[in-house]
ZAKE-857201 format. One record per atom (N, C-alpha, C): residue number from 1; residue in one letter; atom name; x, y, z. Coordinates in Angstrom, 1 decimal. Each point is the difference from the previous one (the first is absolute). Layout:
ZAKE-857201
(atom NUM,"a","CA",(X,Y,Z))
...
This chain:
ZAKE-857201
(atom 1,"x","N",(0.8,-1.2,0.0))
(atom 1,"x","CA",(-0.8,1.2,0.0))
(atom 1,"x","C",(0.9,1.2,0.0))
(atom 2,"x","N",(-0.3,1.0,-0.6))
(atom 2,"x","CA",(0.7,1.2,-0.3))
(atom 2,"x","C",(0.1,1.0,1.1))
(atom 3,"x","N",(0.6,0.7,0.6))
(atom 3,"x","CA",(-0.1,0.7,1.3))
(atom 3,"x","C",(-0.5,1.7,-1.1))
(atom 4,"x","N",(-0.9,0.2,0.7))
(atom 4,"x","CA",(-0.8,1.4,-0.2))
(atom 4,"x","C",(-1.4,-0.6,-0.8))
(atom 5,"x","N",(0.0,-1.5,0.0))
(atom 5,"x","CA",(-1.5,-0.1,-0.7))
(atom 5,"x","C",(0.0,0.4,-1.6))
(atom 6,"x","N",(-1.1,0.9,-0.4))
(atom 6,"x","CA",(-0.5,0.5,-1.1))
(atom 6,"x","C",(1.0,1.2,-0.7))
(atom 7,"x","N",(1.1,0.2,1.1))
(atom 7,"x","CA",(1.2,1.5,-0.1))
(atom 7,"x","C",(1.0,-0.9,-0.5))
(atom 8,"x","N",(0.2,-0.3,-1.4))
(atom 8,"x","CA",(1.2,-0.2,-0.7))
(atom 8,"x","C",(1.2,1.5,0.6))
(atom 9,"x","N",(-0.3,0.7,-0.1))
(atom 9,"x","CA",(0.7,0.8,0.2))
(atom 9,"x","C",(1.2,0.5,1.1))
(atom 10,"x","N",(-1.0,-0.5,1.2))
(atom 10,"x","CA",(0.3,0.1,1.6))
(atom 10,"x","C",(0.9,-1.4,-0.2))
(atom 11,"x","N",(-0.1,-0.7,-0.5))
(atom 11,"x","CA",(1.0,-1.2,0.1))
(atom 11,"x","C",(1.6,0.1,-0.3))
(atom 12,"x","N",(-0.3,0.7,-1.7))
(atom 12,"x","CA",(1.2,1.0,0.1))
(atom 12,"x","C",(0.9,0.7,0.2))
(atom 13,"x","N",(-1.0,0.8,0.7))
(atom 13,"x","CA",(0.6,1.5,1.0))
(atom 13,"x","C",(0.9,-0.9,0.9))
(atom 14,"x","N",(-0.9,-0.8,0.8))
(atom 14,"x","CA",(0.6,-0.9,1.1))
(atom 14,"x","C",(1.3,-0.5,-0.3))
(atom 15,"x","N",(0.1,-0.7,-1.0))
(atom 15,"x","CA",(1.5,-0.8,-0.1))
(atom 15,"x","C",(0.7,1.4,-0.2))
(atom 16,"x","N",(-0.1,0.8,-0.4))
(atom 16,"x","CA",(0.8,1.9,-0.3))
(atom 16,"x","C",(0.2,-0.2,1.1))
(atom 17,"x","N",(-0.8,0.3,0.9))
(atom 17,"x","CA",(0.1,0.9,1.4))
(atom 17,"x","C",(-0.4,0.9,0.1))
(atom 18,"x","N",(-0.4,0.9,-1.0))
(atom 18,"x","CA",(-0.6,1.3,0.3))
(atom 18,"x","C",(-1.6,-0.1,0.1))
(atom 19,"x","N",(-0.6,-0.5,0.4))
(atom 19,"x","CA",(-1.4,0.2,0.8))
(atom 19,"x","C",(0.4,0.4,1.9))
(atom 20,"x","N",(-0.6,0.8,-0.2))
(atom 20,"x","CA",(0.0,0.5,1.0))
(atom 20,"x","C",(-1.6,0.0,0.9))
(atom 21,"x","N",(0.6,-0.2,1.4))
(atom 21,"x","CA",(-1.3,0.1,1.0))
(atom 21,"x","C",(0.0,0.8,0.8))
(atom 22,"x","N",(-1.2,0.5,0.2))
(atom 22,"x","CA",(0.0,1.9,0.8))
(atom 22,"x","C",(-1.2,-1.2,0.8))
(atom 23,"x","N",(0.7,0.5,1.5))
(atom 23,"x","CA",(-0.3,0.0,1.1))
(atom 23,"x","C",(-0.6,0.9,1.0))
(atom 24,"x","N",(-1.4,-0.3,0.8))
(atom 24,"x","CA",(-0.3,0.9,0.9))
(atom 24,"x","C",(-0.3,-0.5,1.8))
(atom 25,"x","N",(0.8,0.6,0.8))
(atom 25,"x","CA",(-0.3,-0.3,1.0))
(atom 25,"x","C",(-0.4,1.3,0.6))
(atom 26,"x","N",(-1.7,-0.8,0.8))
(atom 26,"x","CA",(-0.7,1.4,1.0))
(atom 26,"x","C",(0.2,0.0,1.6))
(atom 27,"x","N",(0.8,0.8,0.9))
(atom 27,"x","CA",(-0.1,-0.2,1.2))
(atom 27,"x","C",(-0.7,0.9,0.6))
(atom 28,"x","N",(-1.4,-0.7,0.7))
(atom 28,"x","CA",(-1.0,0.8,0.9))
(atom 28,"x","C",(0.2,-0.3,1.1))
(atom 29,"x","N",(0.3,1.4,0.4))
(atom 29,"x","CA",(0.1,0.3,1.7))
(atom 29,"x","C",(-1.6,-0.1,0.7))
(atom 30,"x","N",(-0.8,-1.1,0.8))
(atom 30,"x","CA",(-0.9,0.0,0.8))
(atom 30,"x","C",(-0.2,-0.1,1.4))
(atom 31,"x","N",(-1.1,0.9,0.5))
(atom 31,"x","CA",(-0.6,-0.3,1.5))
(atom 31,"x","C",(-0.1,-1.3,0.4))
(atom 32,"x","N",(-0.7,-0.8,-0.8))
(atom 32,"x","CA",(-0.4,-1.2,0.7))
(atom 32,"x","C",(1.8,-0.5,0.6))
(atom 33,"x","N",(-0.7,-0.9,1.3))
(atom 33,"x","CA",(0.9,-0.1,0.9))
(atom 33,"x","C",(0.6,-1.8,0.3))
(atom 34,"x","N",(-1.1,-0.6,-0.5))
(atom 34,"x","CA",(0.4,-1.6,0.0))
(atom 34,"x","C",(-0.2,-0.5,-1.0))
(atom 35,"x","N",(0.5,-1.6,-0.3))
(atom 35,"x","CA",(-0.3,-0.6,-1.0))
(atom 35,"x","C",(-1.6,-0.4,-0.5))
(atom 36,"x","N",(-0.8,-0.5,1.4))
(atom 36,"x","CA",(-1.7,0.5,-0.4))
(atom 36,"x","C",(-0.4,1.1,-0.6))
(atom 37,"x","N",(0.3,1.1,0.6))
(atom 37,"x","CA",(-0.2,1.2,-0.9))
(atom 37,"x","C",(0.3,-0.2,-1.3))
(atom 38,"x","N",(1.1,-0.3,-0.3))
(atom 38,"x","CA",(0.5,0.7,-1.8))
(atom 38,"x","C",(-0.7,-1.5,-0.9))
(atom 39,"x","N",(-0.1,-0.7,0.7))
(atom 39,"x","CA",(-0.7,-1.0,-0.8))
(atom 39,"x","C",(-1.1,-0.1,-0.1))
(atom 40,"x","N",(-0.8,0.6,0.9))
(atom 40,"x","CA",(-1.4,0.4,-0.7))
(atom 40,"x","C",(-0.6,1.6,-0.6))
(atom 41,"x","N",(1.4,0.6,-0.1))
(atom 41,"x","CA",(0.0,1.1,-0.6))
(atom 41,"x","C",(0.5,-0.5,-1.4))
(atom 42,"x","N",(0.6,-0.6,-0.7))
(atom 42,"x","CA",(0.1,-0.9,-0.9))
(atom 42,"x","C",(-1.0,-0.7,-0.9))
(atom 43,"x","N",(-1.0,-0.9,1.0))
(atom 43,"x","CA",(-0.9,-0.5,-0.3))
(atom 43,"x","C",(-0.9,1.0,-1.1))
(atom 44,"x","N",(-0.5,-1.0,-1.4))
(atom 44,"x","CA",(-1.3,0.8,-0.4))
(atom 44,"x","C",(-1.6,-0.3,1.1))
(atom 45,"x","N",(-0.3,1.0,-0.1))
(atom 45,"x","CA",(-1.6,-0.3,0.7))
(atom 45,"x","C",(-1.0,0.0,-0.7))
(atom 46,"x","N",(-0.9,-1.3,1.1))
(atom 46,"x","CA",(-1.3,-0.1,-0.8))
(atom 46,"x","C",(-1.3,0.5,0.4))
(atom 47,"x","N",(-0.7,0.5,-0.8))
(atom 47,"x","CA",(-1.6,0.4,0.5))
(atom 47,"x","C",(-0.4,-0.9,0.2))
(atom 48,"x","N",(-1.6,0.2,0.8))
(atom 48,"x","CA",(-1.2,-1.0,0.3))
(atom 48,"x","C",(0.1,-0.8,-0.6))
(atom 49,"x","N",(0.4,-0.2,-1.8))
(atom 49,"x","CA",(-0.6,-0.8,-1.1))
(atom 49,"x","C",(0.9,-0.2,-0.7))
(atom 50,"x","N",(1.1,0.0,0.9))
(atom 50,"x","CA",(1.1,-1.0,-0.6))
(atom 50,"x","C",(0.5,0.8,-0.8))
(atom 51,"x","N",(0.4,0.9,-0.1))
(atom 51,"x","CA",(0.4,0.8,-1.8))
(atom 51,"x","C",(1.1,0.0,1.0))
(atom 52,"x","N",(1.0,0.5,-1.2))
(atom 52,"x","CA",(1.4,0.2,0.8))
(atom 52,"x","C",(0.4,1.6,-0.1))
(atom 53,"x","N",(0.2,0.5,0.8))
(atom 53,"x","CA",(0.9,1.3,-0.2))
(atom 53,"x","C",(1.2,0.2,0.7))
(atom 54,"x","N",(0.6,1.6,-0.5))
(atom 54,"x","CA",(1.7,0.1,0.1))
(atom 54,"x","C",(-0.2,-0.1,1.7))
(atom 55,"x","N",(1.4,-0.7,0.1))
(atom 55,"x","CA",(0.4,0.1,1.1))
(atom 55,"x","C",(0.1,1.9,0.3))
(atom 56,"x","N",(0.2,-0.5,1.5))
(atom 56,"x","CA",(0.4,1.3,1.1))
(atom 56,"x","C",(1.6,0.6,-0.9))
(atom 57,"x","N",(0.7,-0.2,-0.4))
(atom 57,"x","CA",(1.2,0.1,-0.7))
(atom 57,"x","C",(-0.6,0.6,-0.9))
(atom 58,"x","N",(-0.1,-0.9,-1.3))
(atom 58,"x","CA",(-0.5,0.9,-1.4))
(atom 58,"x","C",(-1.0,1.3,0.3))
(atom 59,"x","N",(-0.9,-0.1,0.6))
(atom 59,"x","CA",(-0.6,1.3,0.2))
(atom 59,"x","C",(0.7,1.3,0.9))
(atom 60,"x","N",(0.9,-0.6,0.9))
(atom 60,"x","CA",(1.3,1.0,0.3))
(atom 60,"x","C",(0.3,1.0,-0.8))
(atom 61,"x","N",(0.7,-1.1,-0.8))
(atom 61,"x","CA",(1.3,0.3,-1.2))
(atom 61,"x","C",(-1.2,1.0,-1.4))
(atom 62,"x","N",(-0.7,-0.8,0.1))
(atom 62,"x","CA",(-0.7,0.3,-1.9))
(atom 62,"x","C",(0.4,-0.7,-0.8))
(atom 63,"x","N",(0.7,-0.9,-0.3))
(atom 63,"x","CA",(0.6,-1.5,-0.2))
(atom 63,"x","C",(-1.5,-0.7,-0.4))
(atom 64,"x","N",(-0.5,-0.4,-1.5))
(atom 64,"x","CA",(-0.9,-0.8,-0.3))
(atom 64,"x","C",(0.2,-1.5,0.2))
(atom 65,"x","N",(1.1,-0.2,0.0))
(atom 65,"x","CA",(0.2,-1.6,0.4))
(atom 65,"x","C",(1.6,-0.1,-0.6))
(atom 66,"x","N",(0.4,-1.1,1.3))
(atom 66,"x","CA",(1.5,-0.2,-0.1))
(atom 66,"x","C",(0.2,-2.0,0.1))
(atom 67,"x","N",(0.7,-0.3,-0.5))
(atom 67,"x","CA",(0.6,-1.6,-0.4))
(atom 67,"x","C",(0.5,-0.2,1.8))
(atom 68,"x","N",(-1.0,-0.4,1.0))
(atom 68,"x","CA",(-0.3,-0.2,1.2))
(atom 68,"x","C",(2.1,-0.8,0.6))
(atom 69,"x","N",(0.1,-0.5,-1.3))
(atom 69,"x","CA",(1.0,-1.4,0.3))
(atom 69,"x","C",(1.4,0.8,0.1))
(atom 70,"x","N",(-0.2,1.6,-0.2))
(atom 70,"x","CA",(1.7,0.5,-0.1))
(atom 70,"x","C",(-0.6,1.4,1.1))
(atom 71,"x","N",(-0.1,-0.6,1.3))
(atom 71,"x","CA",(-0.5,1.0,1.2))
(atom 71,"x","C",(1.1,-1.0,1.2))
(atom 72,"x","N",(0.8,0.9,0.2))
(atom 72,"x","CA",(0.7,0.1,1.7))
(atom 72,"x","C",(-1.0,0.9,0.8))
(atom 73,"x","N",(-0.4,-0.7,1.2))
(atom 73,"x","CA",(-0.2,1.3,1.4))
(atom 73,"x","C",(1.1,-0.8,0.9))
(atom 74,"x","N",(0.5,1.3,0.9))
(atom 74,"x","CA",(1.4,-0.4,1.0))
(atom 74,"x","C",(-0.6,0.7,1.2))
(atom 75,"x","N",(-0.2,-0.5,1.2))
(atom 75,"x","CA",(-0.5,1.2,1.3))
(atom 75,"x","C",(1.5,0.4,0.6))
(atom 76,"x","N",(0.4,1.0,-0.1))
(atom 76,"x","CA",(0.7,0.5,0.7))
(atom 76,"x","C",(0.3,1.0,1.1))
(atom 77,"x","N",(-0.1,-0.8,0.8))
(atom 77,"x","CA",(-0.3,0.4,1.4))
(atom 77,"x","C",(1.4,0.8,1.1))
(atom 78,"x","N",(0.9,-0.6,-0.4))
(atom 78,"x","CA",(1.1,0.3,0.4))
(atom 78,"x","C",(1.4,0.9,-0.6))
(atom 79,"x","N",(0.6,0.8,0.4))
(atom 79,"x","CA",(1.4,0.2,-1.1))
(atom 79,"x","C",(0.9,-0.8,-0.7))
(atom 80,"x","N",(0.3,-1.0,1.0))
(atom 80,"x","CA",(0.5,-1.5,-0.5))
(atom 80,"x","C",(-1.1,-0.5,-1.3))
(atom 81,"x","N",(-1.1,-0.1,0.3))
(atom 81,"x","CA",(-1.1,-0.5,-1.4))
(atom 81,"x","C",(0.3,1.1,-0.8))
(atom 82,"x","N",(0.2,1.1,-0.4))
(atom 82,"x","CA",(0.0,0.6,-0.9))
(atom 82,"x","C",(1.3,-0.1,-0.6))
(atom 83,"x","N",(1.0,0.2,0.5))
(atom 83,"x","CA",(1.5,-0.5,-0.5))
(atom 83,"x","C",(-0.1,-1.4,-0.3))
(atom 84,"x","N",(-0.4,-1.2,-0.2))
(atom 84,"x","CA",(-0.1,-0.9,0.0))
(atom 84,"x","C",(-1.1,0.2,-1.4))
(atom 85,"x","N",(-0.9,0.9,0.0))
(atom 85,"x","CA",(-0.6,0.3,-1.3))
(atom 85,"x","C",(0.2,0.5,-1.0))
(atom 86,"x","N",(1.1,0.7,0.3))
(atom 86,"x","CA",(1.1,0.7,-0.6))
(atom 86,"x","C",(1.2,-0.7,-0.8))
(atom 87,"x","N",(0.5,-1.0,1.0))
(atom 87,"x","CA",(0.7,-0.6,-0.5))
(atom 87,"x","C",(-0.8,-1.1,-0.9))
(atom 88,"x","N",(-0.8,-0.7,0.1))
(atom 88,"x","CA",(-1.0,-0.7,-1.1))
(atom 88,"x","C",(-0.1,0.5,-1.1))
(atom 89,"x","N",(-0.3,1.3,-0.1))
(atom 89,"x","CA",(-0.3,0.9,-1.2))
(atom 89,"x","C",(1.0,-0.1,-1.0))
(atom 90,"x","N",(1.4,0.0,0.6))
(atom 90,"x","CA",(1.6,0.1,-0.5))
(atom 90,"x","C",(0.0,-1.2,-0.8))
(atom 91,"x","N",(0.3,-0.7,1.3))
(atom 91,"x","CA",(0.7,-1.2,-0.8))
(atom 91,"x","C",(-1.3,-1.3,-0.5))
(atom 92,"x","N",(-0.7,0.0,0.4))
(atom 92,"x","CA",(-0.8,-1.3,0.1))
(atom 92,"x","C",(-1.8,0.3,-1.3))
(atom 93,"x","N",(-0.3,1.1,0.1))
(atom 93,"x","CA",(-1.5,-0.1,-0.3))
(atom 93,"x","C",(0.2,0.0,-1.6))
(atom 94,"x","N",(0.8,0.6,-0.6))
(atom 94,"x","CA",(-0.3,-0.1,-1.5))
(atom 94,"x","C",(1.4,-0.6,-0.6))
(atom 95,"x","N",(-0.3,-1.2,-0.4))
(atom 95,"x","CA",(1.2,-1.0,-0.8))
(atom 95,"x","C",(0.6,0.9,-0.5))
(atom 96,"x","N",(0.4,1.1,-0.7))
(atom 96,"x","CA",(0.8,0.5,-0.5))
(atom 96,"x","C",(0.7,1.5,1.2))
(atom 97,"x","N",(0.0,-0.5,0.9))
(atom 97,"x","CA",(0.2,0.7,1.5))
(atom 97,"x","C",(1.0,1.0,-0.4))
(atom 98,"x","N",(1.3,-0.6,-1.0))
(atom 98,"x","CA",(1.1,1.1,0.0))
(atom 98,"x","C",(-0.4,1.1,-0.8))
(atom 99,"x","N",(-1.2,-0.2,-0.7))
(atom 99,"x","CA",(-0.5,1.2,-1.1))
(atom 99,"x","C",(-1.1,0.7,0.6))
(atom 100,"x","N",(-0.8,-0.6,1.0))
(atom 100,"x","CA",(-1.0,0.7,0.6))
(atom 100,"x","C",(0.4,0.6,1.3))
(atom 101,"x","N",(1.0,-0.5,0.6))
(atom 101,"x","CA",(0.3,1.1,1.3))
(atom 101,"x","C",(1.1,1.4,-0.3))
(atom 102,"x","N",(0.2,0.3,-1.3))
(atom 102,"x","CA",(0.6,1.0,-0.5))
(atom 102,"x","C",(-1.5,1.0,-0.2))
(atom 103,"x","N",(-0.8,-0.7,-0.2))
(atom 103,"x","CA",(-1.2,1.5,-0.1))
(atom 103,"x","C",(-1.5,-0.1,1.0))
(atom 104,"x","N",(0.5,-0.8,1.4))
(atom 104,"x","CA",(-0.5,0.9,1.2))
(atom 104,"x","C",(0.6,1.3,0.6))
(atom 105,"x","N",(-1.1,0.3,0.0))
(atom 105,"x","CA",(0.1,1.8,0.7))
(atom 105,"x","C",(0.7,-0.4,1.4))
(atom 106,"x","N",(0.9,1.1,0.0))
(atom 106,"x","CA",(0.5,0.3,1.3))
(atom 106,"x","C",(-0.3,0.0,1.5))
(atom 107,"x","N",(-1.4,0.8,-0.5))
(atom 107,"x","CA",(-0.9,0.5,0.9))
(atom 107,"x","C",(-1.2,-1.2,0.5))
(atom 108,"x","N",(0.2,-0.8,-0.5))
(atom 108,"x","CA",(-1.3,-1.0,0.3))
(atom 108,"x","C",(0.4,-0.4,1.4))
(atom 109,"x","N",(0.9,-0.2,0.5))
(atom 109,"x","CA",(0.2,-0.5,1.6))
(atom 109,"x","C",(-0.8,1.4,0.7))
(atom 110,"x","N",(0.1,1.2,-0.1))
(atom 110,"x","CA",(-0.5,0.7,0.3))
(atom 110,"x","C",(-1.7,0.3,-0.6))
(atom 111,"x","N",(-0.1,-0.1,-1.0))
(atom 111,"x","CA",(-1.6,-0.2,0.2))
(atom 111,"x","C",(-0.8,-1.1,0.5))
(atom 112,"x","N",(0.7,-0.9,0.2))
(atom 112,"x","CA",(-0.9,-1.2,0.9))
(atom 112,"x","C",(0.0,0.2,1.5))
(atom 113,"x","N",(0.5,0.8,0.6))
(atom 113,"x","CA",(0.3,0.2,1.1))
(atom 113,"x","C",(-1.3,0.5,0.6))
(atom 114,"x","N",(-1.1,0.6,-0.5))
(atom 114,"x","CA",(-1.2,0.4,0.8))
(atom 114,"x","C",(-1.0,-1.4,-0.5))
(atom 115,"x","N",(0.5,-1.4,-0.5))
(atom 115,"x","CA",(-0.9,-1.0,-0.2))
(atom 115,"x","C",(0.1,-1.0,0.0))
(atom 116,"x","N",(-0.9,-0.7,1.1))
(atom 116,"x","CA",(0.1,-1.7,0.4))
(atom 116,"x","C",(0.3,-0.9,-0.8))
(atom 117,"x","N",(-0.4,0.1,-1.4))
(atom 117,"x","CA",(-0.2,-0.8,-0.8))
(atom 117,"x","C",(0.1,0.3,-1.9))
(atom 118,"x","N",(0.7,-0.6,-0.1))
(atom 118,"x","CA",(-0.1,0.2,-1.5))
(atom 118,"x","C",(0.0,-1.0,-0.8))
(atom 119,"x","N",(-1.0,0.4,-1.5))
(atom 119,"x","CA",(-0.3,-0.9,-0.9))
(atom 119,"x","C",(1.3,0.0,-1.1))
(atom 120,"x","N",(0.1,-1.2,-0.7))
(atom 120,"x","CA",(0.8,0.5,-1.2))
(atom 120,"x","C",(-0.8,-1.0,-1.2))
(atom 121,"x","N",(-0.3,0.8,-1.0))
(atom 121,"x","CA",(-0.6,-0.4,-1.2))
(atom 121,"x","C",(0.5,0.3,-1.5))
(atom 122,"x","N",(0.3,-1.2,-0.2))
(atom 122,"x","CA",(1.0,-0.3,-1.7))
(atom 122,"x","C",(-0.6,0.4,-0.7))
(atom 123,"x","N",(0.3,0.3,-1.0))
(atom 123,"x","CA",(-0.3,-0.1,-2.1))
(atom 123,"x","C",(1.0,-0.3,-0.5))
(atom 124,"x","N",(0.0,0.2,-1.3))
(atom 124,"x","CA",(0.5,-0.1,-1.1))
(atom 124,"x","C",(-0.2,-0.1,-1.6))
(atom 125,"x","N",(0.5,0.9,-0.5))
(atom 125,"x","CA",(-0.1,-0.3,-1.5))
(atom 125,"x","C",(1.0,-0.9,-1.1))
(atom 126,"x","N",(-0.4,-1.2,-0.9))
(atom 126,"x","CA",(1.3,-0.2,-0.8))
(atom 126,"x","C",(-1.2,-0.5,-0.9))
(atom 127,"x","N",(1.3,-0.4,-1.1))
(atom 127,"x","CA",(-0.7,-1.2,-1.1))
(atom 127,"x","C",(-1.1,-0.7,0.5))
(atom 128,"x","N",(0.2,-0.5,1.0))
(atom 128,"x","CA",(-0.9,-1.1,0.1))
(atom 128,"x","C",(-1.8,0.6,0.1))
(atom 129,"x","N",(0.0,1.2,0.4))
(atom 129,"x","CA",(-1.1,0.7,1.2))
(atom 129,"x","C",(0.3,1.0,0.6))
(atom 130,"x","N",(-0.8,0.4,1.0))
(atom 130,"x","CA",(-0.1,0.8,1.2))
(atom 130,"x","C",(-0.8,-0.3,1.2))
(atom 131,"x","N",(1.0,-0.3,1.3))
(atom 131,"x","CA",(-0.9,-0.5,1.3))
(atom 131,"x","C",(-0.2,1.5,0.4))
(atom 132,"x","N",(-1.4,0.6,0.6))
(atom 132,"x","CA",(0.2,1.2,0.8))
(atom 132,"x","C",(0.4,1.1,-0.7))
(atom 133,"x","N",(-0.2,-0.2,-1.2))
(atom 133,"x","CA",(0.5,1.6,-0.7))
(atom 133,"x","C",(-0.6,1.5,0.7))
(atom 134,"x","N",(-1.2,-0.1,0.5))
(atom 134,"x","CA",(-0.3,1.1,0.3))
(atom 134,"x","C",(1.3,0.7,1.1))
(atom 135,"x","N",(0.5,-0.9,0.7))
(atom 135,"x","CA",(0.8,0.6,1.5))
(atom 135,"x","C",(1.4,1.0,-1.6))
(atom 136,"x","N",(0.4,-0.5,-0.9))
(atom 136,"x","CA",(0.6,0.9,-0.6))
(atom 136,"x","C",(-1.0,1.3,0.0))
(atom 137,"x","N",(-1.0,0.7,-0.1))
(atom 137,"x","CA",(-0.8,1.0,-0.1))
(atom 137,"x","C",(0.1,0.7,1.4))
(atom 138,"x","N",(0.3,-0.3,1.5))
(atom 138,"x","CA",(-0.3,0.3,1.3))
(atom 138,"x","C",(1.0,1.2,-0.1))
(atom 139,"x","N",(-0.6,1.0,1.1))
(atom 139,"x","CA",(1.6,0.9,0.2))
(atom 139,"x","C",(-0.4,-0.2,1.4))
(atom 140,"x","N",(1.1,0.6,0.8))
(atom 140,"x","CA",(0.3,-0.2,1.4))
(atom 140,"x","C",(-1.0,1.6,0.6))
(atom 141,"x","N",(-0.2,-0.4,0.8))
(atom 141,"x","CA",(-0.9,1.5,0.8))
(atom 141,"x","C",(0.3,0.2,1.6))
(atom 142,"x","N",(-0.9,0.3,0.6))
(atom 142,"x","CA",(0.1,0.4,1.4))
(atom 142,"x","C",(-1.7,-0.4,0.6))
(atom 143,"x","N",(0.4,-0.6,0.9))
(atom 143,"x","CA",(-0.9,-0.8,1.0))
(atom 143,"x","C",(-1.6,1.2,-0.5))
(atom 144,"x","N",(-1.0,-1.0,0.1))
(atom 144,"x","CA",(-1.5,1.4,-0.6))
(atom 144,"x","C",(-0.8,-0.6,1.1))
(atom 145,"x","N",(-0.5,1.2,0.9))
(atom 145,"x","CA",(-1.3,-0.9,1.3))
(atom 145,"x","C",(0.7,-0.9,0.4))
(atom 146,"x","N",(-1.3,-0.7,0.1))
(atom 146,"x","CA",(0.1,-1.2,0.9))
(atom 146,"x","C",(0.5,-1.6,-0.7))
(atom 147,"x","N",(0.4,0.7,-1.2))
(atom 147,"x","CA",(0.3,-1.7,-0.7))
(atom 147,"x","C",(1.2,-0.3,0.9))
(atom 148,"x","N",(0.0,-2.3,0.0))
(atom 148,"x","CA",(0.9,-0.2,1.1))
(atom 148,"x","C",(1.2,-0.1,-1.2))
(atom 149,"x","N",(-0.2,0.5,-1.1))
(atom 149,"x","CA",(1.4,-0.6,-0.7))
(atom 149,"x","C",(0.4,1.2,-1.2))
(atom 150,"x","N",(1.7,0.0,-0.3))
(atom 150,"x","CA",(-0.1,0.8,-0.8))
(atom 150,"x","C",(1.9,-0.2,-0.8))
(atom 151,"x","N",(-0.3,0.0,-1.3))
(atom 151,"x","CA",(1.0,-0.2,-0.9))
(atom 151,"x","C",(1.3,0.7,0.5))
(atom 152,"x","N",(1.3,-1.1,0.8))
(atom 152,"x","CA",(1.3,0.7,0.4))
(atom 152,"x","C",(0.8,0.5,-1.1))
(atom 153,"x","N",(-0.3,-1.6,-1.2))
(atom 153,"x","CA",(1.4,0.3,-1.3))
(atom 153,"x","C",(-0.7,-0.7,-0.8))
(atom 154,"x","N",(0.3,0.5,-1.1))
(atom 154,"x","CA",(0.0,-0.8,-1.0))
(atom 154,"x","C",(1.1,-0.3,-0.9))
(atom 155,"x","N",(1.0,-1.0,-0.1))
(atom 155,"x","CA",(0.8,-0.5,-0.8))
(atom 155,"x","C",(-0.1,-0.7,-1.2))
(atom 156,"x","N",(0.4,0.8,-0.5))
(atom 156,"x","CA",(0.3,-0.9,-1.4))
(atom 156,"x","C",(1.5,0.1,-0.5))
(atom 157,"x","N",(0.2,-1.2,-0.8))
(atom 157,"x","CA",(1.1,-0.2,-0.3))
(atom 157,"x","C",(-0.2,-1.2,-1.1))
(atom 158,"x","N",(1.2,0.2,-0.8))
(atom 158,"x","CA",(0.3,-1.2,-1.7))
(atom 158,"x","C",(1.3,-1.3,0.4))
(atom 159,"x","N",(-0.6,-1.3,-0.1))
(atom 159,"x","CA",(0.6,-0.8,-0.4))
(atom 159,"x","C",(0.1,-0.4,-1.3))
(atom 160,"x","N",(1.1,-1.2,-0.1))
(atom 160,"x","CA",(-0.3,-0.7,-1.3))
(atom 160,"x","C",(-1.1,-1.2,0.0))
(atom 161,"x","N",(-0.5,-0.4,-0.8))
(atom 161,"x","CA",(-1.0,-0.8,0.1))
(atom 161,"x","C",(1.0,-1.2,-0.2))
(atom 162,"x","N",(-0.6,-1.4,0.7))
(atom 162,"x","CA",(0.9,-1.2,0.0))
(atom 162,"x","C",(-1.0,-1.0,-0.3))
């Protein structure tokens, strides 16, 4: 079987090497305080009659719907947990760690610092598709009311596709 499917073309690129993959990672700084909390802030909800609607999250954000299966929540409760979150972020959360810890913000140890908990939610664009494309569309803001969550970073960054 041909790798790219129906994309004669992506097959080629591939053996080149020049396809390239644009990456997005989103870190939200949240209130919620335990692992019960962010997982049923996560959860979609259902009315009386079964219908499903956006989770407590998507209606946060404005986010129409996200690929549920590329969602980290971390409670961080401690200084030690957040350096330990920190260091995750470096070396460990995205396979290509030596090209993605060159374009976290400086500042992110410092904006998590007023919040228990944070979410981290993937995309990506290549040949193949797009998981989550909208999170490329998000820009970062400043806490609004009473929402318990609010966009720290958004990272993007290019590998090569393999």
């Amino acid at each position: 079987m041909k790798k790219g499917g129906d994309h004669p073309n992506i097959e080629k690129e591939n053996r080149m090497g020049d396809v390239q993959v644009k990456h997005v990672v989103t870190v939200w700084g949240t209130t919620l305080q335990s692992d019960e909390e962010l997982q049923e802030f996560l959860e979609p909800l259902y009315d009386e009659n079964g219908d499903v609607g956006p989770s407590g999250f998507l209606a946060a954000t404005g986010l129409n719907w996200v690929d549920e299966d590329f969602f980290e929540a971390h409670v961080l409760g401690s200084e030690e947990e957040k350096l330990a979150f920190l260091t995750y972020l470096k070396e460990e959360y995205a396979p290509e760690s030596e090209v993605f810890e060159h374009h976290l913000p400086e500042n992110l140890a410092a904006k998590m610092t007023e919040y228990p908990s944070v979410i981290l939610l993937y995309g990506n664009e290549s040949g193949y598709g797009s998981i989550n494309e909208q999170l490329f569309q998000l820009h970062e803001q400043e806490k609004s009311g009473d929402s318990p969550i609010v966009l720290l970073s958004k990272i993007v960054y290019e590998t090569a596709d393999r």
